[in-house]
Every structure is written in structure tokens, then in C-alpha cells.
C-alpha positions in Angstrom: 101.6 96.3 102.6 98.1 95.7 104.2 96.0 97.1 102.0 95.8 98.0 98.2 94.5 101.0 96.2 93.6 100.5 92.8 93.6 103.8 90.6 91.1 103.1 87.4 91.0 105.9 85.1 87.5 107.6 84.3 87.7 110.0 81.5 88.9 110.8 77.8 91.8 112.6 76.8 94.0 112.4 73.6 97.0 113.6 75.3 96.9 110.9 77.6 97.0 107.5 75.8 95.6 104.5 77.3 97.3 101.1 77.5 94.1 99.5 75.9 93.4 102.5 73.4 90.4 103.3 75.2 88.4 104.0 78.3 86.8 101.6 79.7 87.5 101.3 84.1 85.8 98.1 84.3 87.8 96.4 82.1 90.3 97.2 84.2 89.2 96.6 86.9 88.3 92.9 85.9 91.9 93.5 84.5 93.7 93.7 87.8 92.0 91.8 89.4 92.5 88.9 87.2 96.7 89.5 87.9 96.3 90.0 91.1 94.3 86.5 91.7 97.4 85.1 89.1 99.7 86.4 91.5 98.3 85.2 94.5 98.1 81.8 92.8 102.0 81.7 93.2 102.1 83.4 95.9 100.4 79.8 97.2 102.3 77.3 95.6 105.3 78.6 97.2 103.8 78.6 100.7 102.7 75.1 100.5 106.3 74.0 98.7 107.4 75.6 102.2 105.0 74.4 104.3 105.7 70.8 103.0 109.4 71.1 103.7 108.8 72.5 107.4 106.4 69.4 107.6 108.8 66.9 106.5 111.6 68.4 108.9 110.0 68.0 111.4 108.7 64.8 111.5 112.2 63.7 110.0 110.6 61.9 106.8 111.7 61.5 103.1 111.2 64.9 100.8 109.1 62.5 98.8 106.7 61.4 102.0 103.5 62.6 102.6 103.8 64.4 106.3 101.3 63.8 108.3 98.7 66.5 109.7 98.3 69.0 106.5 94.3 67.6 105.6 93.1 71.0 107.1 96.2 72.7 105.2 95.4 71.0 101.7 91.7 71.8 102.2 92.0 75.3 102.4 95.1 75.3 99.5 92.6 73.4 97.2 89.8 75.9 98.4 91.5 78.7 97.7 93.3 77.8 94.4 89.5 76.8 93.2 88.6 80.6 93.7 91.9 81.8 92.5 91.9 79.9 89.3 88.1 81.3 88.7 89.4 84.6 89.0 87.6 85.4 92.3 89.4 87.2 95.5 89.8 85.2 98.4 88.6 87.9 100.3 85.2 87.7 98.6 84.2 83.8 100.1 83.1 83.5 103.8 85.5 81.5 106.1 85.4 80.0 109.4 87.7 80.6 112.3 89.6 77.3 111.6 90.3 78.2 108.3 91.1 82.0 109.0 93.9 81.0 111.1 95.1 78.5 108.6 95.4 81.4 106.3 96.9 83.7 108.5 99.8 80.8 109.7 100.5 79.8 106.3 99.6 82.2 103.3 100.7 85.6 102.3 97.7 86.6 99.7 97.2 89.9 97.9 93.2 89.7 98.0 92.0 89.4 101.2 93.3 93.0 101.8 90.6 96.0 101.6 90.5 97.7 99.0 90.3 101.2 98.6 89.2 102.5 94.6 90.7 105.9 93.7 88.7 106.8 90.3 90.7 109.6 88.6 88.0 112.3 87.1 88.6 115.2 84.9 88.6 118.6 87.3 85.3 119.1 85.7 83.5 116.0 86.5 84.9 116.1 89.7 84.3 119.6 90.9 80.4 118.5 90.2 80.1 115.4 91.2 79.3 113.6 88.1 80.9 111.2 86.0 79.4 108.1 83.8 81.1 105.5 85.1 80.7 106.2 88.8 77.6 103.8 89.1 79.2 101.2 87.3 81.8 101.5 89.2 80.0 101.3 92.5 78.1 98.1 91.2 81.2 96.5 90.3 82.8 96.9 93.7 79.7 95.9 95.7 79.9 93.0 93.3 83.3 92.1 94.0 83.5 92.3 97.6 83.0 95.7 98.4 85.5 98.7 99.4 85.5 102.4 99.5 85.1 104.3 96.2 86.8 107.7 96.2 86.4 110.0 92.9 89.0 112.5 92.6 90.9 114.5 90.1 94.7 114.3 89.9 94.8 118.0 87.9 92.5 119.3 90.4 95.0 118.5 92.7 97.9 119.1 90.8 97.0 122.7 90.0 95.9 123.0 94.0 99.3 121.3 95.5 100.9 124.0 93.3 99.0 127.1 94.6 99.3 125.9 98.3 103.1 125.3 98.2 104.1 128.7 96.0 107.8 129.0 97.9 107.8 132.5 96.3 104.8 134.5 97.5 104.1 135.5 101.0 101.6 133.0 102.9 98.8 135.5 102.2 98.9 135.3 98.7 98.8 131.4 98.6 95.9 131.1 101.0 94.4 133.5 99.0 95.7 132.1 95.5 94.1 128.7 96.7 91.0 129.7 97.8 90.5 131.9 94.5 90.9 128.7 92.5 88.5 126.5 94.7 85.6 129.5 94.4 86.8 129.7 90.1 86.2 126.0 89.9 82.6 126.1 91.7 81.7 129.0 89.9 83.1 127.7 86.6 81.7 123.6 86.7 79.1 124.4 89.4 77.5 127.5 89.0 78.4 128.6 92.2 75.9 125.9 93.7 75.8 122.7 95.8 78.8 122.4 98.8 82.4 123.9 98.2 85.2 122.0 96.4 88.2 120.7 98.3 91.2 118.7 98.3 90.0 114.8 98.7 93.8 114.0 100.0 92.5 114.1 103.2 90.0 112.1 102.8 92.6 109.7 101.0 94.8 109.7 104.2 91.7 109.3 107.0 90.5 106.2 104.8 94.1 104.6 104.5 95.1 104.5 108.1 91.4 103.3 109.2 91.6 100.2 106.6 95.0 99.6 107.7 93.5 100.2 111.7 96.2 102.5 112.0 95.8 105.6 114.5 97.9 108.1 115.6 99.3 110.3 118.6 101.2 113.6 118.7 103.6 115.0 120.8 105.1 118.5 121.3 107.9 120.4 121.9 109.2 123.8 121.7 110.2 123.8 118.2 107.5 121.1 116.7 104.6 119.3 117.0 104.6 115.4 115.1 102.5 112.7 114.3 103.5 109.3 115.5 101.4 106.4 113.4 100.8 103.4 115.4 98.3 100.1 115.5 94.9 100.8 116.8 95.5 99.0 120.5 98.5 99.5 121.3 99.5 99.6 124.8 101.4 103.3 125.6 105.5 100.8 126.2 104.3 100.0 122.4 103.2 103.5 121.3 106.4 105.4 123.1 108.7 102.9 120.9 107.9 104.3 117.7 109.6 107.2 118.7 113.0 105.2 120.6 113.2 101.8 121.5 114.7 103.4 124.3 111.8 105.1 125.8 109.9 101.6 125.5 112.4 99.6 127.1 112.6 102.5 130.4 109.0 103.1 130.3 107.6 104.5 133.7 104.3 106.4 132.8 103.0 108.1 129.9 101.3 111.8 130.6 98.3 112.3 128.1 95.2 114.4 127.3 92.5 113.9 124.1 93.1 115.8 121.6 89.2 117.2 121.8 89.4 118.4 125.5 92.8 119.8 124.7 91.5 122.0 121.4 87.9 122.6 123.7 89.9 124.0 126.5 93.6 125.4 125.5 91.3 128.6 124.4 94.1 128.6 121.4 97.4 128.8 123.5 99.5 126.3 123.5 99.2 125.7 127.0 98.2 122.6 129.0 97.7 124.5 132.4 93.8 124.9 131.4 93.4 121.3 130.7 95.5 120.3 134.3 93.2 122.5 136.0 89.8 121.0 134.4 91.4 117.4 135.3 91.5 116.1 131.7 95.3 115.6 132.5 96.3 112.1 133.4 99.1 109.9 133.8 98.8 106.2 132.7 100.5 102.9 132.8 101.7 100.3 131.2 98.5 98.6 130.4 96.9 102.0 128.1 95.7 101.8 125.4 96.6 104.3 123.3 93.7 106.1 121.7 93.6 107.9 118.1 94.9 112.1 118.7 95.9 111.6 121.8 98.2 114.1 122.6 101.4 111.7 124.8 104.6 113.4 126.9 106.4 110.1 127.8 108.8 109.5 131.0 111.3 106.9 130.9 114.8 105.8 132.2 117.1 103.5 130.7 120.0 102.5 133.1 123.4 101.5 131.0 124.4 97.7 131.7 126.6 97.4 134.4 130.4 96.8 133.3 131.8 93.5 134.4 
């Protein structure tokens, strides 16, 4: 993957044994980190045993000889090694474009990716907002490179998931089971004070795809209406192959609105002869770039190879 999340456990419980027979989410923090850097170190001693070998086969030398051309390669292998054998993520030192695109043309490694820290609360601390380690927490990441810190409460959402998706109870009764356990848990942990209590999955999701720079589009049918994930900048040929290689290969134009001028002006109907009329419907080529909720209806043609 592109990016890690690291869950460190914030709170006591005697049903739930911990690994190190106590709490303490800095320790393990420091703990994974430390693996992580040991696993990265191999991670680079088999790139260079690789990047050696390529070296060597293509100037046609001895396995033994020393190619020629790899000073900036063993700079930046000793460089890196240095931080990974003090335990630091290679992420964390500054690098200059040379160097970057060493990295990239060479090395696979764990800690450059961002980071994103899901610290599991009771539902009590995390209904109202308040936990001991939290600022220790947040010190230790702005300490160690930074990275988003997200507090939530796997039985808070546990008990929530399970209200929501009652298959037995009419969809009344679970919107109204669910929002009778959000206002319980404010009343009960916060008094009925301070800004309701909701799911953090969201939140979870929205953070992912922007440290991955992911975005995505929808299109619609009859029947359904889906999510296609894609990179942040890719052209519409790109985004339409997600769906069928097909409709990338026999792109002609890509029909599209924004999401936000489509909810502002669709007056709730699902409907796009609003949006036609108020011009925010256009047709684009091969050079768009696709943009995050854009709403896509792609045309294409594919013509089978001739027979010989």
C-alpha cells in the first residue's frame, strides 16, 4: 500500500489483555516504529543486491566488480541505513530532488509513507473528547514526523454499525434506534452538552483517500449510483478505464457536471435537465482532468479487429 495506519490502544480493560501486560501507546508506538525501520532495513539490502546485479549486467562485468556509476546510489543506501539503523523514518530527514528520485528508482520503503494514527478510546472517553494520552500522543507524532491523529472508539462503533444495519426492523426503527443511542451517549458521558456524537468512519475514509491523493467520481444509472476511486489527476481516457478498459481504449468524450451544481440545482430529482438548462453541463476531452465528485456519463466505441 501507499500509506499506513497505526492503531495504538488508549485505555484499560481486564477483558482485553495487552501483549505487554499494560497500557502504555507510546511504547508502542516507539515499538512499531522500531520494526518497521528493521524491516525497511531489509527491505534495502535487497534493492541494492538487485540494483548491483542490474549494474553489473549491464555493463557486462564480473559479479564480483564494482559497476561503475552507483556513488549517488551508495550515498543515499549509506544515508538511509544510518537513519534506519538509529531507528529514525526515512520520511522524517529532508532530501533533495536528486536524492528523491534515487529513492523513488531504486527503494521500496515502509516509512516514507504518511501516516495516519487511529487511537482506539473507550465509548466514554470518546463520546467527550477526553483521554490522557491524547497529548502525548500528539507530541509524539509531531516529534516523529507528523501525521493525522484520529481518536475513536471501536465499541462505539461496533454497537452503532449494529443499530444501523438491523436487517430485521423496518428502516424507521434503525434510523431511529441509531439516533436514540447517539443522543443516550451525549446525555450519558456528556451531559447533553458540547457538539453531537458521530460515527468517525467517515472521517477515517475522507483522510485515507486524501493521503493516498485519491479522489473519486460517480456515475448513474437506472438501477444504481457508484463510486469509482481514482488518482487525483487523472485525465477522463484514465478515469473511464477504471470502470472497462474498453471504454478507455474507445474513448470519444466524457459528459460531466460537479457534484455541488448538480445537488444546488437538481431541486432533489434525479434529473439533469435543470443542470443542462443552467449550462453546468459539459462535454470534455481527452485532456480532463478529472475532478473529486464529479458526476461522469462516458461515450466510447471500440471497433473489433478486422479478421484477416
Amino acid at each position: 500500500g501507499d500509506g499506513r495506519s497505526r492503531p495504538p490502544r488508549a485505555f484499560d480493560n481486564d477483558e482485553v489483555v495487552h501483549v505487554d501486560d499494560s497500557i502504555d501507546p507510546i511504547r508502542d508506538l516507539e515499538t512499531i516504529s522500531g520494526e518497521l525501520c528493521a524491516k525497511d532495513k531489509d527491505l534495502m539490502a535487497s534493492a541494492r543486491v538487485m540494483s548491483y546485479e542490474a549494474a553489473r549486467k549491464a555493463q557486462g562485468i564480473a559479479k564480483a566488480a564494482q559497476p561503475k556509476g552507483m556513488d549517488q546510489f551508495d550515498e543515499v543506501y549509506d544515508k538511509i541505513m544510518a537513519m534506519l539503523e538509529a531507528k529514525v523514518p526515512v520520511g522524517m530527514c529532508e532530501w533533495t530532488d536528486a536524492e528523491v528520485a534515487c529513492i523513488k528508482d531504486n527503494f521500496q520503503i515502509i516509512t516514507t509513507k504518511p501516516i495516519v494514527y487511529l487511537v482506539n478510546l473507550t465509548k466514554k472517553d470518546f463520546c467527550r473528547k477526553k483521554n490522557k494520552w491524547l497529548p502525548k500522543i500528539a507530541e509524539w507524532v509531531k516529534s516523529h514526523g507528523g501525521g493525522t491523529v484520529i481518536p475513536l472508539s471501536v465499541e462505539f462503533e461496533e454497537e452503532l454499525f449494529a443499530l444501523k444495519n438491523d436487517k430485521e426492523s423496518p428502516k424507521e426503527t434503525v434510523a431511529a434506534n441509531a439516533q436514540g443511542f447517539l443522543e443516550q451517549c451525549k446525555g450519558e458521558f456528556c451531559n447533553n452538552e458540547g457538539p453531537n456524537i458521530t460515527s468517525m468512519l467517515p472521517r477515517i475514509v475522507k483522510t485515507g483517500y486524501k493521503e493516498l491523493n485519491l479522489i473519486y467520481y460517480f456515475t448513474s444509472g437506472h438501477d444504481e449510483v457508484r463510486a469509482w476511486t481514482i488518482q487525483q489527476g487523472t485525465l477522463a481516457p484514465g478515469a473511464a478505464g477504471v470502470i472497462h478498459t474498453d471504454f478507455e481504449r474507445g474513448f470519444i468524450k466524457a459528459e460531466t457536471v460537479a457534484y455541488e451544481d448538480f445537488k444546488a440545482l437538481c431541486a432533489g430529482k434525479p434529473s439533469m435537465a435543470p443542470i443542462k438548462e443552467a449550462g453546468k453541463y459539459r462535454q470534455e476531452g481527452k485532456q480532463y482532468v478529472v475532478a473529486d465528485g464529479d458526476i461522469m456519463h462516458f461515450q466510447f466505441n471500440v471497433t473489433a479487429a478486422k479478421k484477416k
